[in-house]
C-alpha positions in Angstrom: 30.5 -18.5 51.4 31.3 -19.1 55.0 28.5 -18.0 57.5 30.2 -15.8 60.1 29.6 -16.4 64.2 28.6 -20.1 63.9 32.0 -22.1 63.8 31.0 -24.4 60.9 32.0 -23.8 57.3 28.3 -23.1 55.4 28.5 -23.0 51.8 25.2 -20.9 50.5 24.6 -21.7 47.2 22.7 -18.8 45.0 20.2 -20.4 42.7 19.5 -17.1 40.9 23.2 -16.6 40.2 23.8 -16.7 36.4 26.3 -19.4 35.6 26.5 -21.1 39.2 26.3 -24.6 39.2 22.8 -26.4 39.9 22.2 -29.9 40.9 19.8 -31.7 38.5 15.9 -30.8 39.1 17.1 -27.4 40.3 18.5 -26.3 36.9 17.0 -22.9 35.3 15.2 -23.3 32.2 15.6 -20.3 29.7 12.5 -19.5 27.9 12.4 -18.6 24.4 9.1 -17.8 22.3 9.3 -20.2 19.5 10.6 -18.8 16.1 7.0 -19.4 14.4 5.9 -15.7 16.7 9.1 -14.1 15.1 8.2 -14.3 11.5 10.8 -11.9 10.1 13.4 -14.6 11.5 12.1 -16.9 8.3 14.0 -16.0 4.7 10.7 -16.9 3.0 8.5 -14.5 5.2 8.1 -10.8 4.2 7.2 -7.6 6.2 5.6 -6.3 3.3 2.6 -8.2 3.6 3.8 -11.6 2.0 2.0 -14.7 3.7 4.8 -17.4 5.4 5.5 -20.7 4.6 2.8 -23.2 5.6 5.1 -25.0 7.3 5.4 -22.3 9.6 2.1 -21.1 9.8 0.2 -23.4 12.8 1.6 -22.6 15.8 3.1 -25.0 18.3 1.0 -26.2 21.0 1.7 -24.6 24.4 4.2 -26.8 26.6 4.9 -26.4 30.2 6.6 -22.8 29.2 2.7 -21.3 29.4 1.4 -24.4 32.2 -0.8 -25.7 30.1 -1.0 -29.9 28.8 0.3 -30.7 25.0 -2.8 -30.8 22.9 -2.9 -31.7 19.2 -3.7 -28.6 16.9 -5.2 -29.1 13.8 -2.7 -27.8 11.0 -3.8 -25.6 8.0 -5.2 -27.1 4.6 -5.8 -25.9 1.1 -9.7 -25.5 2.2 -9.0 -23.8 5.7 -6.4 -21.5 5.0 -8.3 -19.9 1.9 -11.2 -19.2 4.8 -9.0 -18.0 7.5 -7.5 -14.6 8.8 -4.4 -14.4 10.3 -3.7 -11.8 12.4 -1.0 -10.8 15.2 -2.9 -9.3 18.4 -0.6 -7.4 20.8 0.5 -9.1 24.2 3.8 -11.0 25.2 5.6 -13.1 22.4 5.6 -15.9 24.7 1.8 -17.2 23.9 0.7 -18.6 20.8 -3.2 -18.8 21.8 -6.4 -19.3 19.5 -8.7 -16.5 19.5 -11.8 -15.8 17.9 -12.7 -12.8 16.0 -12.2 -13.5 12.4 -15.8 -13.4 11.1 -18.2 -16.2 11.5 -16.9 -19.5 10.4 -13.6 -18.8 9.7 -10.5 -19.8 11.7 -7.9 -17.5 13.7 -4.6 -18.1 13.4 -2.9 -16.1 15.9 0.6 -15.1 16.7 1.6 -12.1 18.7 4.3 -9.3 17.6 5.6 -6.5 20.1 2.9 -3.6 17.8 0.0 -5.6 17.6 -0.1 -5.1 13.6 -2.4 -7.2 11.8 -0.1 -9.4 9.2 -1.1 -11.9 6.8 -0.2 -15.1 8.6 -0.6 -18.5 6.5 -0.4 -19.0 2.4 -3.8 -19.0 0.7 -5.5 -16.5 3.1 -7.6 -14.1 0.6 -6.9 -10.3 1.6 -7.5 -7.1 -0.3 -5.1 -4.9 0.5 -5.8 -1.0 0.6 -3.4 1.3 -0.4 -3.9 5.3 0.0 -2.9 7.7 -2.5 -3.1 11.5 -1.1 -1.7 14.9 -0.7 -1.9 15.0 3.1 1.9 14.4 3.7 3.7 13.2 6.4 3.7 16.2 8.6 0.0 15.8 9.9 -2.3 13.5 11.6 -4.6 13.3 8.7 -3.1 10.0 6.5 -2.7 8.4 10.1 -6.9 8.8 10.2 -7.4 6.9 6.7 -5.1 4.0 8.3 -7.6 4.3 11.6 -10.4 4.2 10.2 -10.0 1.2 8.2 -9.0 -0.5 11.2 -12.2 1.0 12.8 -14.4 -1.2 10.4 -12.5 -4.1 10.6 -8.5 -4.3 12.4 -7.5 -7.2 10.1 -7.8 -5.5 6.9 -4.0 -5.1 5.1 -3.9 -1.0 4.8 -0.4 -0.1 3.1 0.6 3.6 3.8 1.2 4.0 0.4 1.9 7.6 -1.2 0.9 10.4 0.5 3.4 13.2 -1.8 1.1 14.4 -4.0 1.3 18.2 -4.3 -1.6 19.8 -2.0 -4.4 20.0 -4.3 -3.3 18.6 -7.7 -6.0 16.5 -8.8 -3.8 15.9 -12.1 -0.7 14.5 -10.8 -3.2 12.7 -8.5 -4.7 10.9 -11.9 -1.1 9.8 -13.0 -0.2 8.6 -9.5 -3.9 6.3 -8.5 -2.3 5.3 -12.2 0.8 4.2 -11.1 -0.5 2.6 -7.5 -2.6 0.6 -9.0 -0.1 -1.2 -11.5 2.2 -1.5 -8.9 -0.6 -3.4 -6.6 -1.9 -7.6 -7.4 -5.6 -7.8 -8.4 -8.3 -7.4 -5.7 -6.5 -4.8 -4.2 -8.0 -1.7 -3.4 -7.0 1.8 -4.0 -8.2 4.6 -1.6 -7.2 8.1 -3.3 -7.8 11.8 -1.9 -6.8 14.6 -3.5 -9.9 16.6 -2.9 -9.6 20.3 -2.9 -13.9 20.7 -3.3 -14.3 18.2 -0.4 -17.6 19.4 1.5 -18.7 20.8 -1.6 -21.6 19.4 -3.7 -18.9 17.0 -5.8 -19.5 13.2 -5.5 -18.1 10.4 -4.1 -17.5 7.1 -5.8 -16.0 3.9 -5.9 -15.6 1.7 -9.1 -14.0 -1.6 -10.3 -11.8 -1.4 -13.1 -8.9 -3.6 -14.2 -9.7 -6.3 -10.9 -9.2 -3.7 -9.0 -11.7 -1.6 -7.0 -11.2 2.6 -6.3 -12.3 4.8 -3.8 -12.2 8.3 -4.5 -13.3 11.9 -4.7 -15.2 12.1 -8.9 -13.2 15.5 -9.4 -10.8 13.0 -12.3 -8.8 10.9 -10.4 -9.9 8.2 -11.6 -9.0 9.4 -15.1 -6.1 7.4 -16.3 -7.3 3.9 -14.9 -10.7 4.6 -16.3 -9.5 5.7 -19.8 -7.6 2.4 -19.8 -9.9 0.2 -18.7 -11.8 -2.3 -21.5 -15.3 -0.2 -21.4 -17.4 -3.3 -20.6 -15.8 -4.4 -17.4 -16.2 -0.3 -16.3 -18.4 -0.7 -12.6 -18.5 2.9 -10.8 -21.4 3.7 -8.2 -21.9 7.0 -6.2 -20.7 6.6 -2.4 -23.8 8.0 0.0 -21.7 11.3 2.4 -23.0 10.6 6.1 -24.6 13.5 8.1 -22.1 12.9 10.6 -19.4 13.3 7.8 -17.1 16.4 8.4 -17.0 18.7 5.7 -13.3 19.1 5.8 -12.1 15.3 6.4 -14.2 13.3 3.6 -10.8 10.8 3.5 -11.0 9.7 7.1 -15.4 10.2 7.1 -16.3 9.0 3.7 -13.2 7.4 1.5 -11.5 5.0 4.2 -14.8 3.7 5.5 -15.9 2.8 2.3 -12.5 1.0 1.4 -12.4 -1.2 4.1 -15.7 -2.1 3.2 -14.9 -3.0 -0.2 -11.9 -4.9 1.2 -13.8 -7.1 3.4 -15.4 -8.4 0.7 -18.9 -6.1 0.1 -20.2 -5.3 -3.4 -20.4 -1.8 -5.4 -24.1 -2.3 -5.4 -24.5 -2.7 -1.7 -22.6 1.0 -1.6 -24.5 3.4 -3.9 -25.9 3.2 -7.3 -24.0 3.4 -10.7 -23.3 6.6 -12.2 -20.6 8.0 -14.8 -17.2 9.4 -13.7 -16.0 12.8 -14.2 -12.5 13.1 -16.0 -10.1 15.5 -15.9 -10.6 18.2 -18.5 -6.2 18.0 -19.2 -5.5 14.7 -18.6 -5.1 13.5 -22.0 -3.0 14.6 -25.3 -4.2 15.7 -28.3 -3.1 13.9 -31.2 -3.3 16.5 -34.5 -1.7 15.0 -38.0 1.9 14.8 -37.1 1.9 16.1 -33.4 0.9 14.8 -29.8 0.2 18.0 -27.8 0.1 17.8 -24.0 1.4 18.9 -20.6 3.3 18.4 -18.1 1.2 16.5 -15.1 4.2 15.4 -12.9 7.9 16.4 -11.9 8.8 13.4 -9.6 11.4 13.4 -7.1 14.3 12.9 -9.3 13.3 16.2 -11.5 12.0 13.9 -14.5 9.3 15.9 -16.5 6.2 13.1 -16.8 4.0 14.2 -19.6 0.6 13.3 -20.4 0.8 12.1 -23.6 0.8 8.3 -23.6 2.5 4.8 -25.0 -1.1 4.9 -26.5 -1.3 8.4 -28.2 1.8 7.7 -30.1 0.5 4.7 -30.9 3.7 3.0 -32.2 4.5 5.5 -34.0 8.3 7.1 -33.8 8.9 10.0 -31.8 11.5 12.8 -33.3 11.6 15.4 -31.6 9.7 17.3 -28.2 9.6 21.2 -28.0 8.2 23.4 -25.1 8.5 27.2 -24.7 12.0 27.5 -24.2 13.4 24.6 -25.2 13.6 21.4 -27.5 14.8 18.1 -27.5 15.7 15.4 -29.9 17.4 13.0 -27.9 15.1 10.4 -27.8 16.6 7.4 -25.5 15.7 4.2 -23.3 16.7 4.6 -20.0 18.5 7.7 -18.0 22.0 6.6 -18.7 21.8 7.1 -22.3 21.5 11.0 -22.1 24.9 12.4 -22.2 25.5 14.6 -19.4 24.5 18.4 -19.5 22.0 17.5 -21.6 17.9 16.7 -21.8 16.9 13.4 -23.2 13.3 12.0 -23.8 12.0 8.7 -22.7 9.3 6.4 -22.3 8.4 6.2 -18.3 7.7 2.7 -16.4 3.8 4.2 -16.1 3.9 4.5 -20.1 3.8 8.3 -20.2 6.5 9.9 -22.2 9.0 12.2 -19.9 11.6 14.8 -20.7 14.2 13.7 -18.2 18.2 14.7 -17.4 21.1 12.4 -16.4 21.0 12.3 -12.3 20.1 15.9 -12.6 16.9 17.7 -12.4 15.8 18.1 -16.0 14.2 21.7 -14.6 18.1 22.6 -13.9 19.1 22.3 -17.7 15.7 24.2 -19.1 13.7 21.6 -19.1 9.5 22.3 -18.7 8.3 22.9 -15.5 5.1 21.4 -14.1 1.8 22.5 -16.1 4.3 23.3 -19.4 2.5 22.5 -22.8 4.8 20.1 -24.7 4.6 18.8 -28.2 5.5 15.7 -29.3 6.4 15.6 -33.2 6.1 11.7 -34.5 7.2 10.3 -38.0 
């Protein structure tokens, strides 16, 4: 633009200017963090914990975006990348630095998200995810303290939020839901479960392997329905020592999550407590008499179905007829939801193998059907 007061035409140019023209050396470079330190950009990667594509996995050198010289990184093999943890530290996506920190020995593969999360980084690298199973809701501070103090032990550990819905106190539905976690989770993993109405009390603490994977958990029968179906042989449960400094109200955040994570990492039942046998819950299981399989009903899940427990195993192949409870009868027996007709109660095997007395899209509560804690019986030809 013309300066004013000096009689000669003065172009200024502004360099800063988006979009004005730049003679060459003076052009503005536009920095981008490389795609590798945004790895939900990749189809292959997953936020649920899934490891990215090794391709993908070593970062690129720093260039002149960071000032410092090219340098040749050594890229991840079958033998490294079972030995090394990959997390994501916090700081600006622009950096793709090596930092220590992983345990002796082992190599740190580090990329940096805008959280700070840790995330599974490159194929192959062994983790044991935790996942919680609780009644402390969502309302509270409390199933935020299981995820801290994992993270206090050891911030690369994989801890999933899991389910914290269990009804406040029901150590039954609790069973059928550690159940259900733990089919849904890959071997090694660990599930930490508190639903633990007599915590502070003189009730134990344990862990045990079962099934290739490990539990952590109040012995009040949790651990019922992944004990029962265990093979007896491979059964490994130990009693958890309670800290003095333990509080007497908060045994999941004191006693359960420290104990995962340490399982997780990759210690041993024996180096946490010495073996004992497990308490199981006195109504966990059906009775099977002649003709019948008599239980009750230990879950109403969020749709309304009516989750019994009586088994795949109780009926033991055998055909069921017909299920009664006070009130009302069904002999609709089905194989998924949209068989039952509408208006009307149907019963079905559930994806956990428990038998369930269930209504199409509806509540089966809202068409008479049993209510949590409702004796049902089963009749089988």
């Amino acid at each position: 633009m013309p300066s004013e007061g000096s009689g000669l035409a003065v172009t200024v140019i502004d360099w800063s200017r988006p979009g004005s023209w730049q003679p060459p050396g003076r052009r503005r470079k536009t920095l981008r963090a490389p795609a590798w330190t945004y790895p939900w950009t990749h189809p292959e990667s997953q936020l649920t914990g899934s490891q990215l594509p090794l391709s993908v996995a070593t970062p690129p050198a720093p260039t002149e975006r960071t000032g410092s010289p090219r340098r040749p990184r050594t890229p991840i093999t079958a033998a490294t990348a079972t030995t090394a943890t990959a997390t994501i530290t916090s700081g600006t996506p622009h950096t793709g630095r090596r930092r220590g920190g992983a345990g002796a020995g082992a190599t740190a593969l580090l990329g940096t998200a805008r959280y700070g999360t840790p995330f599974p980084y490159a194929r192959g690298v062994a983790t044991s995810p935790i996942a919680f199973v609780t009644d402390y809701g969502s309302h509270d501070t409390y199933a935020a303290a299981l995820h801290a103090a994992v993270w206090a032990v050891d911030p690369s550990l994989l801890a999933l939020t899991g389910m914290h819905g269990v009804l406040p106190g029901d150590v039954l539905g609790g069973a059928y839901h550690v159940k259900a976690m733990a089919a849904a989770m890959p071997p090694g993993a660990v599930v930490c479960a508190v639903v633990d109405p007599g915590v502070g009390t003189a009730r134990a603490a344990i862990a045990a392997q079962l099934g290739g994977r490990t539990f952590v958990l109040p012995d009040n029968g949790l651990i019922s329905y992944v004990w029962d179906e265990s093979p007896p042989l491979s059964r490994q449960c130990v009693a958890l020592p309670v800290p003095e400094t333990a509080s007497p109200t908060f045994h999941g955040r004191d006693v359960f999550a420290p104990a995962a994570a340490r399982l997780a990492g990759g210690a041993s039942l024996r180096d946490l407590g010495e073996p004992v046998k497990p308490q199981l819950h006195p109504h966990a299981f059906a009775r099977v008499e002649d003709d019948e399989a008599v239980g009750v009903v230990a879950v109403v899940d969020r749709f309304g179905n009516a989750v019994s427990t009586v088994r795949a195993r109780d009926v033991d192949g055998r055909r069921v007829a017909a299920v009664e409870w006070e009130g009302g009868r069904s002999v609709l027996v089905v194989r998924t939801y949209a068989d039952i007709p509408d208006g009307a109660l149907g019963v079905l095997l559930g994806s956990a193998g428990h038998w369930e007395v269930s209504a199409r899209e509806a509540p089966a509560e809202d068409l008479g059907g049993p209510p949590r804690g409702t004796e049902i019986r089963m009749h089988l030809a």
